[in-house]
C-alpha positions as CSV (number, residue, x, y, z in Angstrom):
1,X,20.1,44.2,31.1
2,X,17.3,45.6,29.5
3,X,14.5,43.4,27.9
4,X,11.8,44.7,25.2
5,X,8.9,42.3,24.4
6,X,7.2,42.4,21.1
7,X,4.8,40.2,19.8
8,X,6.6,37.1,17.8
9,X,4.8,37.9,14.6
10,X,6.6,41.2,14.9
11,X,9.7,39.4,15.8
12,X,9.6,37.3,12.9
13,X,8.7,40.0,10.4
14,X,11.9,42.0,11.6
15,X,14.1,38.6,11.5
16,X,13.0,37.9,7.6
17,X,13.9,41.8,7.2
18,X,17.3,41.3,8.9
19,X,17.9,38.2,6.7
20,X,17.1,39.9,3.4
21,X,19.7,42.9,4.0
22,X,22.4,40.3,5.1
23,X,21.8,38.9,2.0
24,X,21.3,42.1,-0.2
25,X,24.3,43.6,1.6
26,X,26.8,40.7,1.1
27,X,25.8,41.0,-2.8
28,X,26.8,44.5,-3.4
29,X,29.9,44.3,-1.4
30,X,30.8,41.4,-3.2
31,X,30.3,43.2,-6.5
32,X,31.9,46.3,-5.0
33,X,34.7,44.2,-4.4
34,X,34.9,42.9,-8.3
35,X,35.6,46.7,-9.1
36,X,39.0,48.2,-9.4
37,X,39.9,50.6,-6.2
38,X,40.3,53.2,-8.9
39,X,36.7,53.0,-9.7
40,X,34.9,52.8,-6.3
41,X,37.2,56.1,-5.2
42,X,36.0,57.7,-8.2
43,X,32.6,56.7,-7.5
44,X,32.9,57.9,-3.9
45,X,34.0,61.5,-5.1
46,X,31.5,61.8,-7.4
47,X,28.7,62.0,-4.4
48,X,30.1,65.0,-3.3
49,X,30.2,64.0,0.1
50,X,33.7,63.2,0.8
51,X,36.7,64.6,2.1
52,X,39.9,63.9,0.1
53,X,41.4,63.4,3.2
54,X,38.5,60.6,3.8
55,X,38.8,59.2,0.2
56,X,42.9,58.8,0.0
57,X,42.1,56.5,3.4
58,X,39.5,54.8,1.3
59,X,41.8,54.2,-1.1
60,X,45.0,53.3,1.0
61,X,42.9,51.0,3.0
62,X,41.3,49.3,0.2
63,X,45.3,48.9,-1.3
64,X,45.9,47.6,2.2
65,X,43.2,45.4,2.4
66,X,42.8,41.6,1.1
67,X,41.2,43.3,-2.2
68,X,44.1,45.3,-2.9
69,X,46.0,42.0,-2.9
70,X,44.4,40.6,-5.3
């Protein structure tokens, strides 16, 4: 196993940055997950940077998933 040392002001710096995403992140999927599948596909498509292939999984998963059961 490898093992990095950094000084723990640096450590705790990155920890308070870790926490804040976790946090920011479990926001927006919740309000993501308010949305209807219909609406975050479309969204998705709109970026340009899907594959339909890539956005009917999106789709059929999120249909699969708890959400879609909703």
């Amino acid at each position: 196993m490898n093992k990095v040392a950094i000084p723990k002001i640096e450590y705790l710096r990155l920890k308070r940055r870790a926490s804040a995403y976790q946090k920011l992140m479990g926001s927006f999927f919740q309000t993501a997950i308010r949305e209807p599948i219909e609406d975050i596909v479309v969204d998705f498509k709109k970026t340009g940077l899907y594959t339909d292939a890539f956005l009917k999984d999106l789709e059929d998963g999120l249909r699969r998933s708890s959400r879609g059961k909703q």
